[in-house]
Rosetta silent file (secondary structure, phi, psi, omega in degrees, C-alpha in Angstrom):
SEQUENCE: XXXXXXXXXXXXXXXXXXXXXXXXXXXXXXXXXXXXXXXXXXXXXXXXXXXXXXXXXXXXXXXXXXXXXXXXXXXXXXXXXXXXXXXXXXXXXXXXXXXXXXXXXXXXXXXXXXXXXXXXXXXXXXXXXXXXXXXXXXXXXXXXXXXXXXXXXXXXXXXXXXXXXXXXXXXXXXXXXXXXXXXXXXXXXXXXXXXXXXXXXXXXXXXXXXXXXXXXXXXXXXXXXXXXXXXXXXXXXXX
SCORE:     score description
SCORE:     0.000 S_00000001
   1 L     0.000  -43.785  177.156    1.453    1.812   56.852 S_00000001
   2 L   -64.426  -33.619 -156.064    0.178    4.394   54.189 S_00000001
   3 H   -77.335  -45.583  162.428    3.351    5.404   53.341 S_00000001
   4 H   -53.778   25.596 -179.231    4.395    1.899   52.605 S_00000001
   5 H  -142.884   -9.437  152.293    1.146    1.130   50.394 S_00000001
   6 H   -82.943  -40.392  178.619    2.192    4.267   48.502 S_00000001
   7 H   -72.879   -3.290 -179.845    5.692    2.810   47.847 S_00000001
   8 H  -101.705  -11.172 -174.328    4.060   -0.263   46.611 S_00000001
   9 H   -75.977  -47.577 -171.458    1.964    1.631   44.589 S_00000001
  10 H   -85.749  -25.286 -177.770    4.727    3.579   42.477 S_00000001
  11 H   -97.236   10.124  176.124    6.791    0.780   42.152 S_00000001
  12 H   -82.240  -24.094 -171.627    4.071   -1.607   40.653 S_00000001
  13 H   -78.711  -34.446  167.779    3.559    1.307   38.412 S_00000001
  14 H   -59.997  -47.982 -169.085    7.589    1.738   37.671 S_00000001
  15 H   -59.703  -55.914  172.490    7.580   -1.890   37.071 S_00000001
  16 H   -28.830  -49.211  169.495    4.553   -1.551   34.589 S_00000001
  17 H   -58.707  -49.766 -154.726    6.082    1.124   32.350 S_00000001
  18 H   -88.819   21.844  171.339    9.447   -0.646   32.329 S_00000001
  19 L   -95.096   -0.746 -172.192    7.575   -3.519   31.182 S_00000001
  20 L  -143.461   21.517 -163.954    6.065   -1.839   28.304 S_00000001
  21 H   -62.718  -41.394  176.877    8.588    0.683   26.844 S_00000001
  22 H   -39.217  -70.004  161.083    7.439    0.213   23.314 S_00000001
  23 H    19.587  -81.873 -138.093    4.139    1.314   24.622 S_00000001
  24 H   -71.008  -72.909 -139.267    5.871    4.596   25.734 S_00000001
  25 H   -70.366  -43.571 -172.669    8.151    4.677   22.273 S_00000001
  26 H   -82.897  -10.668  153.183    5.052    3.771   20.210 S_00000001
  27 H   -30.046  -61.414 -177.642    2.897    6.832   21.353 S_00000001
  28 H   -77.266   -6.592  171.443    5.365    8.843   20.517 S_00000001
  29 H   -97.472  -14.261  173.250    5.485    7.808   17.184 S_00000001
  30 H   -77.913  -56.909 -164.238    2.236    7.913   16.198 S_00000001
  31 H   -42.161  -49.751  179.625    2.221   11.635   17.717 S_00000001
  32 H   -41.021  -56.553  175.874    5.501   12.349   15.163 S_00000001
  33 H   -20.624  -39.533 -171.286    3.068   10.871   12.852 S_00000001
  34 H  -121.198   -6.684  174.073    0.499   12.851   12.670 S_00000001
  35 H   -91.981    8.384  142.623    2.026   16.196   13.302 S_00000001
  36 H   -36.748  -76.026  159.900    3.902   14.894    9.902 S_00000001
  37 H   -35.248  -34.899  174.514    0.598   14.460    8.505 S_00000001
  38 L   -77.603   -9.691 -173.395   -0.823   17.753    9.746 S_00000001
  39 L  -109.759   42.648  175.449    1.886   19.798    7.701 S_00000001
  40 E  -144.167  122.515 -178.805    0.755   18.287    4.194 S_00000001
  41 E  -106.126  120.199  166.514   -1.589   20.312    1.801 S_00000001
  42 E  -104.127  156.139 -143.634   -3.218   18.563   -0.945 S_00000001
  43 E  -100.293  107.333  143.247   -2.936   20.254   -4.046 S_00000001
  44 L   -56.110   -4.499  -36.753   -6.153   19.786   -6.654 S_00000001
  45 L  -157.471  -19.465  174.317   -4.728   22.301   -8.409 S_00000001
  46 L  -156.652  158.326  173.720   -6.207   21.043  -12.192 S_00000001
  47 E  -147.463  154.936  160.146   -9.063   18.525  -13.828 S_00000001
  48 E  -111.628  148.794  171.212  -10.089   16.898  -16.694 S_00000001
  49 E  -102.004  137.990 -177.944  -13.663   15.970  -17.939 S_00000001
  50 L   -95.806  100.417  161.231  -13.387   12.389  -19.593 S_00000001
  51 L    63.967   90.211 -167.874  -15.220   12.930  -23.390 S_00000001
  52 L    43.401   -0.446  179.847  -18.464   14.529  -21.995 S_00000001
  53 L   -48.224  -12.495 -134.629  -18.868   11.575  -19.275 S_00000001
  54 L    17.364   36.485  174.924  -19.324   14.137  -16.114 S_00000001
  55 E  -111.868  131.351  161.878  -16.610   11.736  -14.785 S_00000001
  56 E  -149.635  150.176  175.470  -13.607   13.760  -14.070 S_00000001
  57 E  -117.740  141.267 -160.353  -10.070   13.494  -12.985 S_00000001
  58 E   -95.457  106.196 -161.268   -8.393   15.092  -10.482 S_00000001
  59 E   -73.845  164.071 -179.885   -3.970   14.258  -10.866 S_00000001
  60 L  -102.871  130.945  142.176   -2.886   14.661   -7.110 S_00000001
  61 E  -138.237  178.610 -151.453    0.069   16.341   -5.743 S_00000001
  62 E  -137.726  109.895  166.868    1.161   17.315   -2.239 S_00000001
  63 E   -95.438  172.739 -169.427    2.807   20.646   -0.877 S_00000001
  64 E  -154.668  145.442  178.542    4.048   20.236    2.934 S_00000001
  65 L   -82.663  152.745  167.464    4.832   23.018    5.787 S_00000001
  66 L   -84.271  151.495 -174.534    8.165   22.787    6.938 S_00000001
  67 L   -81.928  169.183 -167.882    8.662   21.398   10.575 S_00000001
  68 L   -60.964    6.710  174.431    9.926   23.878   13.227 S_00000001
  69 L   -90.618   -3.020 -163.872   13.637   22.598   12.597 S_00000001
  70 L    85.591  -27.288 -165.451   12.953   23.866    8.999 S_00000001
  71 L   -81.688 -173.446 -162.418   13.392   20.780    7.379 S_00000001
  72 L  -124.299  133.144 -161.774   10.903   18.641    5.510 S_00000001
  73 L   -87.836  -11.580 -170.538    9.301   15.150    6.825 S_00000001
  74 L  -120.538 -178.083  169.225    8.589   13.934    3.068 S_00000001
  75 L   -94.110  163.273 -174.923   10.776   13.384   -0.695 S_00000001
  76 L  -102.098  166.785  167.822   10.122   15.964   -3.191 S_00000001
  77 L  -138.807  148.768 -146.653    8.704   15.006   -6.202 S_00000001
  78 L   -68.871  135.896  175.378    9.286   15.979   -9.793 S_00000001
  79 L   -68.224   13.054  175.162    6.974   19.012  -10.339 S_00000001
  80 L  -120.303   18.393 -177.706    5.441   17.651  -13.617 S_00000001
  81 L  -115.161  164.873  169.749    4.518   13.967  -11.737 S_00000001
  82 L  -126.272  153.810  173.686    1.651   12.966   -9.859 S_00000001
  83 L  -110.337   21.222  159.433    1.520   10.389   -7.082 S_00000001
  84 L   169.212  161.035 -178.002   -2.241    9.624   -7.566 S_00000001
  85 E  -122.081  167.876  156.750   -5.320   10.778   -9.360 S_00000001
  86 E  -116.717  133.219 -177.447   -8.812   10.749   -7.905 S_00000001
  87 E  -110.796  114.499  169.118  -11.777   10.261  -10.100 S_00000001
  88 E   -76.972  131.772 -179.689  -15.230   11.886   -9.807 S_00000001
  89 E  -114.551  110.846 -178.000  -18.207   11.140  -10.906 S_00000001
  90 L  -101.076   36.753  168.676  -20.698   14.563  -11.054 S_00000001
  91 L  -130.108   21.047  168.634  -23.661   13.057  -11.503 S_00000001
  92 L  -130.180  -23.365 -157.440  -23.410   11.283   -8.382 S_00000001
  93 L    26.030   33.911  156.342  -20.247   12.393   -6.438 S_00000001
  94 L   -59.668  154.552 -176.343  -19.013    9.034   -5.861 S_00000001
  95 L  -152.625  154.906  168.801  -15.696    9.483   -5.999 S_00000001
  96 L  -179.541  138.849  157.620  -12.026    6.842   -5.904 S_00000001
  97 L   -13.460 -171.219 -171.116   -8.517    6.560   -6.103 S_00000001
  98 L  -136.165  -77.622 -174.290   -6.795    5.256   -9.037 S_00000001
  99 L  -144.153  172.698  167.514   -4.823    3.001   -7.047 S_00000001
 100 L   -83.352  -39.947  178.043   -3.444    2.327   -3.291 S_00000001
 101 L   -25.305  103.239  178.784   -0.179    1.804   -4.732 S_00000001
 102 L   -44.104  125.058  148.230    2.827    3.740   -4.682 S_00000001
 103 L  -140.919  177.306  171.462    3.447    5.264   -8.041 S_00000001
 104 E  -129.699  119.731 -178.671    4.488    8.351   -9.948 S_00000001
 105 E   -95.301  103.322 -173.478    2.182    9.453  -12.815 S_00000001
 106 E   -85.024  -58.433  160.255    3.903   11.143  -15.456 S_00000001
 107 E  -139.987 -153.176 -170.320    0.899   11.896  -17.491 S_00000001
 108 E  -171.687  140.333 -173.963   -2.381    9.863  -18.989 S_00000001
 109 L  -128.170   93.000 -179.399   -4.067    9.849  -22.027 S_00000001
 110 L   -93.111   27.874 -175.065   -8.002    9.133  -23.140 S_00000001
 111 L  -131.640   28.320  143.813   -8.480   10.431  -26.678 S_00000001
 112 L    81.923  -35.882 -173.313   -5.822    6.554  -27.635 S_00000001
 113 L   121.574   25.300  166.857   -3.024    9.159  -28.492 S_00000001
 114 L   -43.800  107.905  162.664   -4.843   11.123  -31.291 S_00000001
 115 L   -15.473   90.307 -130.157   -2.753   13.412  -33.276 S_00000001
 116 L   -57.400  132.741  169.296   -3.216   17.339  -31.825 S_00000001
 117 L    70.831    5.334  171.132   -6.257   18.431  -34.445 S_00000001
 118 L   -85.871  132.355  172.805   -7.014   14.970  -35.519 S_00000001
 119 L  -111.190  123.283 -179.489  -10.826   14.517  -34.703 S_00000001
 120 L   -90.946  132.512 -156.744  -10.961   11.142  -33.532 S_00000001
 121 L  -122.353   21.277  175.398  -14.297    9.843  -33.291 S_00000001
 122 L   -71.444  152.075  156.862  -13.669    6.315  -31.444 S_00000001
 123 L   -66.680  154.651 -162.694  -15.705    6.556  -28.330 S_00000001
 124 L  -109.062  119.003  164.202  -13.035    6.470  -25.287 S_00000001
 125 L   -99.920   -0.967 -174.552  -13.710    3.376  -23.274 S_00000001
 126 E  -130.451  129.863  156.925  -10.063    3.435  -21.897 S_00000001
 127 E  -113.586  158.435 -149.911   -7.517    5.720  -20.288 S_00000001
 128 E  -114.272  158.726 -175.316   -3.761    5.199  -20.922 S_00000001
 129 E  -155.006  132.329  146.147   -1.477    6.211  -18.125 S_00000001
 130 E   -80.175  145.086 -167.535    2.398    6.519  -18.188 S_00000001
 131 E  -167.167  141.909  178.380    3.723    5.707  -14.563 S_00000001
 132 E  -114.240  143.703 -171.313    6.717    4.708  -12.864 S_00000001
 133 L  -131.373  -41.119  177.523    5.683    1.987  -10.172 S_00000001
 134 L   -85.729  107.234 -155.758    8.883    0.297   -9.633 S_00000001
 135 L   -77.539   74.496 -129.357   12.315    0.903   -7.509 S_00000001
 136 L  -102.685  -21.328  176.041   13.688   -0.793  -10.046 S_00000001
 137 L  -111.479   59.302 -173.331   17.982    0.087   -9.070 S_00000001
 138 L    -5.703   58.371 -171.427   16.969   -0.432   -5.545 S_00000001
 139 L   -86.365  -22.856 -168.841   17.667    3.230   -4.381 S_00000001
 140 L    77.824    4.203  163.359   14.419    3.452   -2.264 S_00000001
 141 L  -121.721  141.473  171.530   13.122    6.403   -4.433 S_00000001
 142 L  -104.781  105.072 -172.568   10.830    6.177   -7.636 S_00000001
 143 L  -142.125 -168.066 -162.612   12.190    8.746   -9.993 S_00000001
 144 L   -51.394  -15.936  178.620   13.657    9.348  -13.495 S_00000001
 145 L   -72.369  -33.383  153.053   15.746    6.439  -13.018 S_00000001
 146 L   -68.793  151.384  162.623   13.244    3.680  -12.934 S_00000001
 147 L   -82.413  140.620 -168.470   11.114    2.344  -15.518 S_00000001
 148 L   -97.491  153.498 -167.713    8.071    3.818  -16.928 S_00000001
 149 E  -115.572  134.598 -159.244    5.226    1.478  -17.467 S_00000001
 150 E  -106.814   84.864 -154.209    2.705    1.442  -19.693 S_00000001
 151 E  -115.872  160.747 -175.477   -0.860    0.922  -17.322 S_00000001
 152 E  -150.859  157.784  179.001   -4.369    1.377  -18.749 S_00000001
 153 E  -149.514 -173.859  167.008   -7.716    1.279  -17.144 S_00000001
 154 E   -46.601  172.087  171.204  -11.858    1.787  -18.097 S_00000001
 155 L   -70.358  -46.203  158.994  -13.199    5.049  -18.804 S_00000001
 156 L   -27.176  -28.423  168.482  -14.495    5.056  -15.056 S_00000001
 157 L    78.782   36.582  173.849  -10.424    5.220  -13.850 S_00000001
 158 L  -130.099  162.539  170.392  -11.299    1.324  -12.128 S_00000001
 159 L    58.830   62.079 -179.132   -9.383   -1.592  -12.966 S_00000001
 160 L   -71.801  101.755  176.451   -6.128   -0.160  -13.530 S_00000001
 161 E  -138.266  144.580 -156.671   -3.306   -2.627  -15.111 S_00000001
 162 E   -99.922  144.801 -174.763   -0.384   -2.542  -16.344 S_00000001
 163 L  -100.533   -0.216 -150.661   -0.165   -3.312  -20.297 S_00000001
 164 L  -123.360  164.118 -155.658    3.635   -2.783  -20.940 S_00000001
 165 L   -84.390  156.674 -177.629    6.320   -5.762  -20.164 S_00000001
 166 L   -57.398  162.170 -176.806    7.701   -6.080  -16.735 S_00000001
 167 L    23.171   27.795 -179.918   11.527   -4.641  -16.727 S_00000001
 168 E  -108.041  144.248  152.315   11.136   -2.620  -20.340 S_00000001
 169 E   -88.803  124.860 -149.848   11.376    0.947  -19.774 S_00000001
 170 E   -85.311  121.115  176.767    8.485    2.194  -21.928 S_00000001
 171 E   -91.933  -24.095 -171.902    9.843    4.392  -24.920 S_00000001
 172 E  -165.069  157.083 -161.299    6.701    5.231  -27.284 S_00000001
 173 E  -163.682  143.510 -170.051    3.275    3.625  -27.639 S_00000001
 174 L  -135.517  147.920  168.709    0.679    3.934  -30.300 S_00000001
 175 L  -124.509  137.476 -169.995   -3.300    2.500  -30.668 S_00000001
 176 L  -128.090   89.046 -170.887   -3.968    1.196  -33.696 S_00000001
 177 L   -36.079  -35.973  175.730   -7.520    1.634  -34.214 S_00000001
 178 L   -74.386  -24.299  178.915   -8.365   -1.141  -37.309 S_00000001
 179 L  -101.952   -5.754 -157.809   -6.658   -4.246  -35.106 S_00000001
 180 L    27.479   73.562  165.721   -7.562   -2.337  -31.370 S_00000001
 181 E   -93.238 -177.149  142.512   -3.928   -3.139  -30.922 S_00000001
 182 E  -162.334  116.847  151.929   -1.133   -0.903  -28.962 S_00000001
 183 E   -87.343  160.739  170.071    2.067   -1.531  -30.219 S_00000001
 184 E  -134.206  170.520  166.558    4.752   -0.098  -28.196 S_00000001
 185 E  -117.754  178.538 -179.118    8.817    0.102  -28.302 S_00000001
 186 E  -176.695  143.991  158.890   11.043   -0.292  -24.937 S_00000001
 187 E   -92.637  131.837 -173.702   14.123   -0.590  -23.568 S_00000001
 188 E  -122.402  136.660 -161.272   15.352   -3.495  -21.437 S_00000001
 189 L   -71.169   84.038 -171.787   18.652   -2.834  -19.494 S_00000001
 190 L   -88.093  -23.094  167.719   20.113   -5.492  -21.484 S_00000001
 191 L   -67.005  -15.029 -138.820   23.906   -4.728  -19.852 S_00000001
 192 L    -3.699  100.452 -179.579   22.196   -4.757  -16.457 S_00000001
 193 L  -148.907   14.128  143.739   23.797   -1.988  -14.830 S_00000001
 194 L    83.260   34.576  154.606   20.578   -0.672  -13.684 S_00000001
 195 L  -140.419  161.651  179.419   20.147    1.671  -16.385 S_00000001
 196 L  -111.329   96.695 -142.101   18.307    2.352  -19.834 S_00000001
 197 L  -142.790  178.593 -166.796   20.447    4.182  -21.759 S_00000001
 198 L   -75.406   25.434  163.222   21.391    4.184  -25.642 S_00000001
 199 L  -125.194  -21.813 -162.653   23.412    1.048  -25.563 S_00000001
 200 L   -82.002  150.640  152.568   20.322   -1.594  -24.294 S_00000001
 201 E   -53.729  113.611 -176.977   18.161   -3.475  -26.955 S_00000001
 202 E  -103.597  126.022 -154.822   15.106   -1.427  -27.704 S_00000001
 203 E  -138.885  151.512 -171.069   12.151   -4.220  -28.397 S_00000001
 204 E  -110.496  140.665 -163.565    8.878   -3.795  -30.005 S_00000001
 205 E  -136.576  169.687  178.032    5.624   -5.039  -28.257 S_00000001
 206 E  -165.316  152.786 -172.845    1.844   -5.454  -29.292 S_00000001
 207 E  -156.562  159.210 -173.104   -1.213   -6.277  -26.994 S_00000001
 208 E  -117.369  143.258 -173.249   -4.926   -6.604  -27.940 S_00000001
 209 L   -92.607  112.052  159.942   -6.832   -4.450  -25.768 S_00000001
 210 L   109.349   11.928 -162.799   -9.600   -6.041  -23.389 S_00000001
 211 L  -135.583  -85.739 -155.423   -8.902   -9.897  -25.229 S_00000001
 212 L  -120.693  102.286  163.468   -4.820  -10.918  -25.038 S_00000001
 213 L  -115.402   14.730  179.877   -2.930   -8.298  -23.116 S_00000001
 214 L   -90.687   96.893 -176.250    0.202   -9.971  -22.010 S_00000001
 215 L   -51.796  124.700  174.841    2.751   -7.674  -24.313 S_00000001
 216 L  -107.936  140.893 -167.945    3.819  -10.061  -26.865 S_00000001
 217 L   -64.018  102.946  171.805    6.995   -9.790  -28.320 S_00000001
 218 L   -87.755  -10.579  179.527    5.953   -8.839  -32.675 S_00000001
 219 L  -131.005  140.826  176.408    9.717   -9.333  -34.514 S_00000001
 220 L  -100.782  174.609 -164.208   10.969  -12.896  -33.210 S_00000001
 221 H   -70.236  -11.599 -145.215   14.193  -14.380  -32.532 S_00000001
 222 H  -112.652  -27.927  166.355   15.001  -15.541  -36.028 S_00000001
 223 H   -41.189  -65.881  166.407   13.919  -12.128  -37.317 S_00000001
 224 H   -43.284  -54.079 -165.782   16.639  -10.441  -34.746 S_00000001
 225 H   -70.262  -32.437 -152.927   19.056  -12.818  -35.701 S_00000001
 226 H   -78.988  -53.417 -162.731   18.788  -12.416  -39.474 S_00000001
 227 H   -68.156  -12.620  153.631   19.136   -8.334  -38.810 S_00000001
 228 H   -49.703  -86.455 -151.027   22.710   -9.036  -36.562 S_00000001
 229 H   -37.030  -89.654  165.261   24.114  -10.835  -39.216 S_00000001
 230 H     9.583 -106.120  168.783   22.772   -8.124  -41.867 S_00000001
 231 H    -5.310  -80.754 -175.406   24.282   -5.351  -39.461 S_00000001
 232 H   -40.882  -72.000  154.914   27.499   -7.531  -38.737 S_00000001
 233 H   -30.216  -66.511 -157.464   28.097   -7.638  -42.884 S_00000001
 234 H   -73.467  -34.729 -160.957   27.508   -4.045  -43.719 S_00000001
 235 H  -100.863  -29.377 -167.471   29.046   -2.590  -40.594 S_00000001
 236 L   -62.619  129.866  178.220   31.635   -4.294  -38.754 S_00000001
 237 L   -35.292  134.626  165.902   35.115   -2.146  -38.289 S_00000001
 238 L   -82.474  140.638  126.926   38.084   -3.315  -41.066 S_00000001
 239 L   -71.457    0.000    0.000   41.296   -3.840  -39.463 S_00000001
């Protein structure tokens, strides 16, 4: 009698597992999980103070132990990018993220993009951020191949948006302190062959900062056209 109320015992218990294998499968994946997670050092490594604010920011990056097969559980990333910044406040030591977002932060800029030895004397209510956010030739990595974006946020590092047009790869950006403009140039993969390279249409942009910030197009179509034709006259190949 026992031994048969032991066999009923193990097989309600076989039946249980094979009634759950995800269970079993998803255990084991959080456990990969975290002894991923346990082999990642994060690297602090430099800071900025934002114009005497005692707000300062910290760019992020990540070094990682290799696992005992040798190999590496994460993608490398370009040693001059960041994938996030954290901002400090030291006269409180609140602290926050930049964003949740995946991105890669090539650098950021709060003194508008002053000339090295220029003393600029605007107060900085804004930081400027170059960043690629977007897989944009749907490789599943965000690197040099994607476009960089033109994102800007308060002096505080909150309310972080991007200022530069959707599918432009950003080439050069300026603030133009008497209009509180930023014009910018870009390139839009006008061949679309999922690259930005020295054959695409390079376009000119202009935004008002904190009023109309939806990059508006500054030389219009009739402008464009009249500078083909121009072009097309001076230049076109003789047979």
């Amino acid at each position: 009698m026992k031994k048969i109320a032991l066999y009923s015992i193990l097989f309600i218990g076989l039946l249980s597992c094979s009634n759950h294998p995800d269970s079993i499968e998803s255990s084991s994946a959080s456990q990969d999980d975290k002894i991923f997670i346990e082999n990642l050092n994060i690297q602090t490594s430099s800071f900025t103070e934002i114009d005497s604010t005692g707000i300062l920011m910290f760019p992020l990056q990540m070094g990682q132990n290799p696992r005992k097969d040798g190999g590496y559980s994460y993608k490398e990333m370009p040693d001059n990018g960041y994938w996030n910044i954290v901002f400090l406040n030291s006269n409180t030591n609140e602290y926050h993220l930049l964003t949740e977002n995946k991105v890669l932060i090539l650098n950021y800029d709060y003194k508008y993009k002053a000339e090295e030895g220029v003393n600029f004397s605007q107060k900085t209510d804004h930081i400027f951020y170059n960043i690629r956010s977007q897989d944009y030739n749907k490789d599943k990595i965000i690197n040099e191949k994607d476009p960089v974006y033109l994102f800007v946020t308060d002096k505080l590092g909150k309310n972080l948006r991007r200022i530069s047009p959707a599918n432009y790869n950003l080439n050069n950006w300026k603030y133009i302190r008497s209009s509180n403009k930023v014009i910018m140039t870009a390139t839009k993969d006008t061949n679309n062959n999922n690259e930005f390279d020295d054959k695409d249409e390079i376009s000119t942009f202009e935004i008002i900062l904190d009023q109309s910030e939806t990059p508006k197009e500054v030389f219009q179509a009739d402008m464009k056209n009249k500078l083909k034709k121009l072009y097309d006259r001076d230049w076109k190949r003789i047979k």
